[in-house]
C-alpha positions as CSV (number, residue, x, y, z in Angstrom):
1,X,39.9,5.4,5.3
2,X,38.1,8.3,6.9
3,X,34.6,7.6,8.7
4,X,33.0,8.9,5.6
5,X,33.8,6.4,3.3
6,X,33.6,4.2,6.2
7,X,30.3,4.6,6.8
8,X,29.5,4.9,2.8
9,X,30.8,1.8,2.6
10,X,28.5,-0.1,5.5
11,X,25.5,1.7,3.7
12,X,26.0,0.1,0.8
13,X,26.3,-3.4,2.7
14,X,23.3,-2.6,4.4
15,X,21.4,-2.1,1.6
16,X,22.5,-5.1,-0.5
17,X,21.7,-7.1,2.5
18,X,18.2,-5.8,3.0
19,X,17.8,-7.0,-0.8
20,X,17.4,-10.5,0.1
21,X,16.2,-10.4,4.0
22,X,12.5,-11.1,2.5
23,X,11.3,-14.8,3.2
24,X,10.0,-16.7,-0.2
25,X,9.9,-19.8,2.7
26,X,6.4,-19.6,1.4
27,X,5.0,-22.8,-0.2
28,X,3.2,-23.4,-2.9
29,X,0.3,-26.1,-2.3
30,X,-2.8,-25.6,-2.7
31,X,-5.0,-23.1,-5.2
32,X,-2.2,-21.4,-7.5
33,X,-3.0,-17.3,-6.8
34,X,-4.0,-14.9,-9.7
35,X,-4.7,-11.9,-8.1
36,X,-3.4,-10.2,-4.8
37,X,-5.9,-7.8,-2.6
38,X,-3.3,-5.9,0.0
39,X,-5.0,-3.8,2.4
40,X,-3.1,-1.4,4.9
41,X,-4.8,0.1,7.7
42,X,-3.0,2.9,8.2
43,X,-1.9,3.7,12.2
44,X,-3.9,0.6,13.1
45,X,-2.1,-1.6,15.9
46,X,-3.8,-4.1,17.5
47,X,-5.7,-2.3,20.2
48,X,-7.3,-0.2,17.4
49,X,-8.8,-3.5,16.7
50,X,-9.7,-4.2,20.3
51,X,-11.2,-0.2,20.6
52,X,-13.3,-1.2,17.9
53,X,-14.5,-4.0,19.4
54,X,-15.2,-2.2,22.5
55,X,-17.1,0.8,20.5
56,X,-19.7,-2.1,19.4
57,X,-17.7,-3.0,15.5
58,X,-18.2,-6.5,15.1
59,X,-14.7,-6.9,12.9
60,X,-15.5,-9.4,9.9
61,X,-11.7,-9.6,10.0
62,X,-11.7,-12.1,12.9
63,X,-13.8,-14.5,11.2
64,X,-12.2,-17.0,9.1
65,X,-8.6,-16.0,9.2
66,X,-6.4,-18.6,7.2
67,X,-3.4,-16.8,8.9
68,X,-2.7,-14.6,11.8
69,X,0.6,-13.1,13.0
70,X,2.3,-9.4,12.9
71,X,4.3,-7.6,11.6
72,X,7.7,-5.4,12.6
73,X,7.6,-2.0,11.6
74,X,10.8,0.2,12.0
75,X,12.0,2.6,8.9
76,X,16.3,2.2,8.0
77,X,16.3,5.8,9.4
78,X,14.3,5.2,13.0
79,X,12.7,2.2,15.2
80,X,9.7,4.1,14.4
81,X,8.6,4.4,10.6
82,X,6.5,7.0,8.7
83,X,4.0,6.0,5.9
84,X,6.3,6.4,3.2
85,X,8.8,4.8,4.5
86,X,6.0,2.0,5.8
87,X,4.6,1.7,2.3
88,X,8.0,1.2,0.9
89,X,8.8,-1.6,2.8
90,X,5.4,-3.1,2.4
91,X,5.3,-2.1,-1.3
92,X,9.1,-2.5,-2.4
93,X,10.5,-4.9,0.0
94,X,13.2,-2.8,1.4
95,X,13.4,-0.1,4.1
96,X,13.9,3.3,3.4
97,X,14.5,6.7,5.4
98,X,11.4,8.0,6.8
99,X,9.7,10.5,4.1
100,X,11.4,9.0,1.3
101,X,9.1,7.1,-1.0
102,X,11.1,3.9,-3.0
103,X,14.0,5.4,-3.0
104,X,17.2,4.6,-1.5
105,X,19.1,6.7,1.2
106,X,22.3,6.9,-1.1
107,X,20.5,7.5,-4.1
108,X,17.2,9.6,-2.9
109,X,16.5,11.0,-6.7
110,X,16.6,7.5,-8.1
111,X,19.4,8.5,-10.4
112,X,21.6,5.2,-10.5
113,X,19.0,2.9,-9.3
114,X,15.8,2.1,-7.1
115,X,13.8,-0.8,-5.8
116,X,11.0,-1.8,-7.6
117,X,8.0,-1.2,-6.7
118,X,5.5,-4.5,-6.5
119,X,2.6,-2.5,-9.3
120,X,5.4,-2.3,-11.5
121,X,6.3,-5.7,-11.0
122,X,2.4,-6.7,-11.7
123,X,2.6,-4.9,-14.6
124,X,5.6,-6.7,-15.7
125,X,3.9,-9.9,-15.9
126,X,0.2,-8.6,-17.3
127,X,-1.2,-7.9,-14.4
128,X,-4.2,-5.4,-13.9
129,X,-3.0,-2.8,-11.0
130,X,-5.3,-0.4,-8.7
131,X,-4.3,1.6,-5.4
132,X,-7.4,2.9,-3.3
133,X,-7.1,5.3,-0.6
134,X,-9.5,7.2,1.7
135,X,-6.2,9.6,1.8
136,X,-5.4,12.2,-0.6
137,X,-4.3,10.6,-4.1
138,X,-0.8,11.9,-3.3
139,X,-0.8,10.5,0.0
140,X,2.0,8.2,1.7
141,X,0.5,5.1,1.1
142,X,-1.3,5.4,-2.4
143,X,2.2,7.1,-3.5
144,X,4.3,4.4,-2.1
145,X,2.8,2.2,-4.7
146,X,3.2,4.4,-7.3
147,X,5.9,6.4,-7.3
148,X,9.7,6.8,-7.0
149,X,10.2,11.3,-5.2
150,X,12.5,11.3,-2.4
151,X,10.5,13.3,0.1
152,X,6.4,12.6,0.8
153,X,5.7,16.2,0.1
154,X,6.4,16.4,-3.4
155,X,3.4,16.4,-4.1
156,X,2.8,18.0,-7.9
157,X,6.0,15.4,-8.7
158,X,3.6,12.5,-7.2
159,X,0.9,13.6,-9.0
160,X,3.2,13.6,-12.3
161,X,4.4,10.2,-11.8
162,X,0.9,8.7,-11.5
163,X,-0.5,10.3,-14.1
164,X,2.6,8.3,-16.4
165,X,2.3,5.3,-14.6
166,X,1.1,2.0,-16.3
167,X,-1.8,1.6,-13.4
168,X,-5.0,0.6,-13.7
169,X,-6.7,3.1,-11.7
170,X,-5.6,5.2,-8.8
171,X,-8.8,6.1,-6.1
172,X,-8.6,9.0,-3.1
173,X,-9.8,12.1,-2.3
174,X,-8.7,15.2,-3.7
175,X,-5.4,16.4,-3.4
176,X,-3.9,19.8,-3.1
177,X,-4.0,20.4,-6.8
178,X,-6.9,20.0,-9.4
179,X,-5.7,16.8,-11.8
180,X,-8.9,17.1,-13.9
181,X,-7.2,18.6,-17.0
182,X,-4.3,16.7,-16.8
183,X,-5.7,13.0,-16.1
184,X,-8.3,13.8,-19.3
185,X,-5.0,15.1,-21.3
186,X,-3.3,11.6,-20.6
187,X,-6.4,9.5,-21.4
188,X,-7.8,9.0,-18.0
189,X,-11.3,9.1,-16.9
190,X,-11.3,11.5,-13.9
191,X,-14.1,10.9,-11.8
192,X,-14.9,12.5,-8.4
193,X,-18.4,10.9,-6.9
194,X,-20.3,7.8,-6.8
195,X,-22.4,7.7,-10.0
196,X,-19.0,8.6,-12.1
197,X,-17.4,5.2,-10.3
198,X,-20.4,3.6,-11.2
199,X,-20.4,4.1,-14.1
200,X,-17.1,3.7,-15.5
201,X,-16.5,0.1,-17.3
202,X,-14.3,-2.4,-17.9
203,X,-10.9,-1.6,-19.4
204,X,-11.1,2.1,-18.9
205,X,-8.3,3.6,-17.0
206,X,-9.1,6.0,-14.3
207,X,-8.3,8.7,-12.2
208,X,-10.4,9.4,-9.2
209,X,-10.6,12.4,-6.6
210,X,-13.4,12.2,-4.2
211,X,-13.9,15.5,-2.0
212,X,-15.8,13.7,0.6
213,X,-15.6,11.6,3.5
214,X,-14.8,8.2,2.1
215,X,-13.6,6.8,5.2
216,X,-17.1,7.1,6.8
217,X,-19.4,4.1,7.2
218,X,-21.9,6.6,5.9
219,X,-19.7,9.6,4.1
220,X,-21.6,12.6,2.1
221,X,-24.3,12.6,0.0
222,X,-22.9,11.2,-3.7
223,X,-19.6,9.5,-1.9
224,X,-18.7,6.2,-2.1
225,X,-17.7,4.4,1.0
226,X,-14.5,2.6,0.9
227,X,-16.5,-0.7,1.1
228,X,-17.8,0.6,-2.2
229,X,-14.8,1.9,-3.8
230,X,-13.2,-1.6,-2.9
231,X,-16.1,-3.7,-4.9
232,X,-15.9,-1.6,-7.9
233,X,-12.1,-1.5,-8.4
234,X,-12.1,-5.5,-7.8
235,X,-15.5,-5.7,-10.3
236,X,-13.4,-3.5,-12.4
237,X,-9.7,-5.5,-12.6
238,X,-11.1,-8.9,-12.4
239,X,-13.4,-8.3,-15.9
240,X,-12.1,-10.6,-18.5
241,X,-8.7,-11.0,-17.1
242,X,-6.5,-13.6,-17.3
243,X,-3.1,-12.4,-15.7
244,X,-4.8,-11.7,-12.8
245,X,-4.3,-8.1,-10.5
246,X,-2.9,-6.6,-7.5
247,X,-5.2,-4.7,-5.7
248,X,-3.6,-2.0,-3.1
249,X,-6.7,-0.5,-0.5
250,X,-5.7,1.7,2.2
251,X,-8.1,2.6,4.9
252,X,-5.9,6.3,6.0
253,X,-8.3,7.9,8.9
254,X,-7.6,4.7,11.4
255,X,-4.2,6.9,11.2
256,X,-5.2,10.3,10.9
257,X,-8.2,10.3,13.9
258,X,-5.4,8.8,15.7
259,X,-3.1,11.8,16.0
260,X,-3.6,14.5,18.3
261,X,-5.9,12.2,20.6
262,X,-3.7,12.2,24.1
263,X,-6.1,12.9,26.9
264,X,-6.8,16.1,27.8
265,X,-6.9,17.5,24.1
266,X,-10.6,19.0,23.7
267,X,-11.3,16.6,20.6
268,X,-10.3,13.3,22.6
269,X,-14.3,11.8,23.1
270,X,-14.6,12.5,19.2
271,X,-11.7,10.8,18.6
272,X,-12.4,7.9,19.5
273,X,-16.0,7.2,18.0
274,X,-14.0,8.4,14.6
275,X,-11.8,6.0,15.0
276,X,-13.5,3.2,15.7
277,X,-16.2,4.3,12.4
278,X,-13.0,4.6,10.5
279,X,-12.1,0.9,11.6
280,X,-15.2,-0.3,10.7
281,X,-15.1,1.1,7.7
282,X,-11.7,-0.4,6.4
283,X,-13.7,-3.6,7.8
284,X,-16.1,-3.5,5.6
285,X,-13.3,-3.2,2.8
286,X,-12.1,-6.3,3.4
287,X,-15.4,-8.0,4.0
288,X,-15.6,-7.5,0.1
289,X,-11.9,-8.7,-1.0
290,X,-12.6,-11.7,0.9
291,X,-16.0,-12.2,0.0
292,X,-14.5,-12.0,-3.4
293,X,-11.8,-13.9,-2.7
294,X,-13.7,-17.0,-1.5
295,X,-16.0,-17.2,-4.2
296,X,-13.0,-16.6,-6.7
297,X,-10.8,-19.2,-4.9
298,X,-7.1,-17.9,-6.7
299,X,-7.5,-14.9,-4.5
300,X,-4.7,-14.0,-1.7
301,X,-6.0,-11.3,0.9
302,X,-3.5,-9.7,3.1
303,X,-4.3,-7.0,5.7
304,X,-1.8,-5.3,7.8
305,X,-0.8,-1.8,8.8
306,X,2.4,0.3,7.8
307,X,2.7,1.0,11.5
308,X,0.2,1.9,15.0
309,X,-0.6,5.5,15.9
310,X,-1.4,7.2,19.1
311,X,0.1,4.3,21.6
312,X,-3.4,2.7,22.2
313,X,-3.9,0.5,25.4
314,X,-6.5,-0.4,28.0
315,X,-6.1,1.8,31.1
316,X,-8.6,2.4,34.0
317,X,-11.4,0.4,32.1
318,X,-11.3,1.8,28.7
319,X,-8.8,2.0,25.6
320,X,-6.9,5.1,25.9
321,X,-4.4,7.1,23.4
322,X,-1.1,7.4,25.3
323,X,0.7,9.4,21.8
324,X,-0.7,11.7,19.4
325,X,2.2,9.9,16.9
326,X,3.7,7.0,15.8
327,X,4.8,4.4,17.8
328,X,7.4,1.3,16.8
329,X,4.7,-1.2,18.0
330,X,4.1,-4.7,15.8
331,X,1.1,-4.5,14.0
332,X,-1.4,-7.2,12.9
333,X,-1.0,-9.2,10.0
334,X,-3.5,-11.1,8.6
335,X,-4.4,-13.1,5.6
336,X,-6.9,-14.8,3.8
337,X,-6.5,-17.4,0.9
338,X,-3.3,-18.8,2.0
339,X,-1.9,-20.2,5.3
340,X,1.8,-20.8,4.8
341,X,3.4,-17.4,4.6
342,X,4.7,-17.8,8.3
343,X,4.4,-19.6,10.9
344,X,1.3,-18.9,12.9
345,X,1.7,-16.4,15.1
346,X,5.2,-15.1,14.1
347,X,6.1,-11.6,13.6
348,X,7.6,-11.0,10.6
349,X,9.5,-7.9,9.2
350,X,7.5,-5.6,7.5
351,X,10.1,-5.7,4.6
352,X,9.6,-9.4,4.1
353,X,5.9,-8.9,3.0
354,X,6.3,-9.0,-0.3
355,X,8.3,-11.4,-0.6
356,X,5.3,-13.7,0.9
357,X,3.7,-12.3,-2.1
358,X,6.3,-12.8,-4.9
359,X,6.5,-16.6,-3.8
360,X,2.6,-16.9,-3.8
361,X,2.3,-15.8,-7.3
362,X,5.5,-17.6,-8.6
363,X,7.4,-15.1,-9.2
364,X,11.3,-15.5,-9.4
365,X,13.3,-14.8,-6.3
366,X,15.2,-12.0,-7.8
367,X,12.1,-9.9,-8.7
368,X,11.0,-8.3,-5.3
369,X,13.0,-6.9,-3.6
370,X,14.7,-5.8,-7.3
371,X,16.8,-3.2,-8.3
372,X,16.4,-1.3,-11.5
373,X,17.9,1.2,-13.0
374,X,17.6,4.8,-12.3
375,X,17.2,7.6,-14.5
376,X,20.6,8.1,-15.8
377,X,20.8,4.6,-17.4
378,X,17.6,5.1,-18.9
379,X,18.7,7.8,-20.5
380,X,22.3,6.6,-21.5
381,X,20.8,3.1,-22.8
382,X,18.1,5.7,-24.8
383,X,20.5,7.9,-26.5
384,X,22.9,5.1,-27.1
385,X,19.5,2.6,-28.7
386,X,20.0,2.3,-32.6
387,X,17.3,0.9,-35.5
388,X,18.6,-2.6,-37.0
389,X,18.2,-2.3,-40.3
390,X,15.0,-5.2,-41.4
391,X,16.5,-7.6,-43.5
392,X,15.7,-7.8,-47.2
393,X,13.1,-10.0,-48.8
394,X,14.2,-12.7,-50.3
């Protein structure tokens, strides 16, 4: 056997292995769970949380945890993960290479198969679906819940994919392309400021691309914080809903002030009062799904990261960046509504996430991490479908 097939052959082992490595050791006392609020500060490790602190954020999200441990970040590709990689784990249950977005390393155009992605898995069972980003709407994060591309930077191909999705409503800032014409085309309402997010109502799909500074406690003039954007898409979901919704809310600058911050880099003092804004805003994001949560009480809140940025840690009497990338650090992982995920304390792959999540909404086993087919069965099973003749009246 040469080392080609060799190693073809431990892929493929790999893979099918990393199919049922998610816990569902979950249990299921307690208030049954309709609706799932997942939150992902991007970059954010746990010093970020302790900068913040130090920058004068009093962090609602150390009040009244249910549940506290972390959570193991790593990519199949490299002991330290990208976002898309990051979001698949978190969002399909299975590692991929980094840049890839639910798609697996043998298979990167989905053309056999692919992992299914958790919105389409809400969908599946009725569920309302929302991602909201202070990133670009064809960002890591907000993609890796929507989409199935093989490389991040596709990004008129995201674009495409969300537009066709079954989603709810899809929130960020504006991406490199105009989707205006196209969302309208395909029955979305495109907004892009606060008074259009406002406005829109219940059961109206939408399509929004804000071109300011979301992530800011106090962004532009006629922008909606993220605070805001969160109330509205949970006001929106939750509206006469019975099947419940999963809720995907992304605070992106804790990442992207992160980069680039090593000292001596003539933006480093900057840097770090970003930073710690952009924490507090992703703060007050999960101040309302949890203020939410608790008055709704079938509500399950999880907040974690998809990795830490910039090697934070306390040096010389202050929190310094050590990285102006990624690190493999563990990240926090938090949760509200539910206290038997883990145990308390434990780190926990970031793969096995939503699995914790399947179990709490009773979902079978087999459904995350799932694989479906790719396109070329969809298309086989199309050309080969047939109409059955209806049967006569009697």
């Amino acid at each position: 056997m040469t080392k080609k097939r060799i190693f073809a052959v431990l892929l493929t082992v790999l893979l099918l292995v990393s199919l049922w490595t998610p816990a569902f050791a979950a249990t299921k006392t307690g208030a049954v769970i309709k609706n799932v609020i997942f939150m992902i500060g991007d970059g954010m490790g746990e010093n970020h949380l302790a900068l913040a602190r130090e920058q004068g954020v009093d962090l609602f999200m150390d009040s009244a945890v249910d549940l506290r441990g972390q959570s193991k970040t790593r990519s199949f590709s490299s002991k330290v993960t990208d976002s898309a990689a990051g979001a698949t784990a978190l969002s399909c249950g299975v590692r991929v290479k980094n840049s890839a977005l639910c798609v697996y390393p043998i298979d990167p155009i989905g053309l056999f198969f692919r992992p299914r992605i958790i919105t389409e898995n809400a969908v599946s069972h009725g569920m309302r679906t929302g991602v909201v980003t202070t990133d670009r709407t064809t960002g890591a994060t907000p993609a890796g819940f929507s989409v199935h591309v093989r490389d991040r930077n596709l990004s008129d191909e995201i674009t495409e994919q969300q537009l066709h999705s079954d989603i709810d409503l899809i929130w960020g800032a504006a991406a490199e392309s105009d989707a205006r014409a196209a969302a309208m085309e395909l029955g979305w309402t495109y907004i892009e400021n606060l008074e259009e997010m406002n406005a829109l109502t219940p059961g109206v799909r939408s399509f929004g691309q804000f071109t300011g500074n979301t992530w800011r406690t106090t962004p532009d003039a006629g922008m909606p914080t993220l605070e805001e954007m969160s109330r509205k898409a949970i006001d929106l979901l939750n509206a006469d809903n019975e099947n419940g919704f999963f809720l995907m809310i992304e605070g992106a600058h804790i990442d992207k002030n992160s980069h680039r911050t090593q000292d001596g880099a003539a933006d480093f003092p900057s840097k770090i009062a970003d930073t710690a804004d952009a924490m507090a805003g992703f703060d007050n994001a999960i101040r309302a799904a949890v203020e939410f949560a608790r008055r709704d009480g079938h509500t399950l809140v999880i907040v974690t990261a998809d990795h830490e940025t910039g090697d934070l840690y306390y040096e010389n009497g202050r929190y310094t960046f050590h990285s102006g990338s990624h690190t493999g650090k563990n990240v926090p992982l938090l949760v509200f509504g539910a206290d038997d995920l883990f145990k308390p304390g434990e780190a926990v792959k970031n793969s096995s996430i939503p699995g914790f999540v399947a179990a709490k909404l009773g979902w079978n086993k087999t459904e995350l991490p799932h694989v479906d087919p790719g396109s070329f069965w969809i298309k086989l099973k199309n050309a080969f479908r047939f109409a059955v003749p209806a049967k006569a009246a009697a």
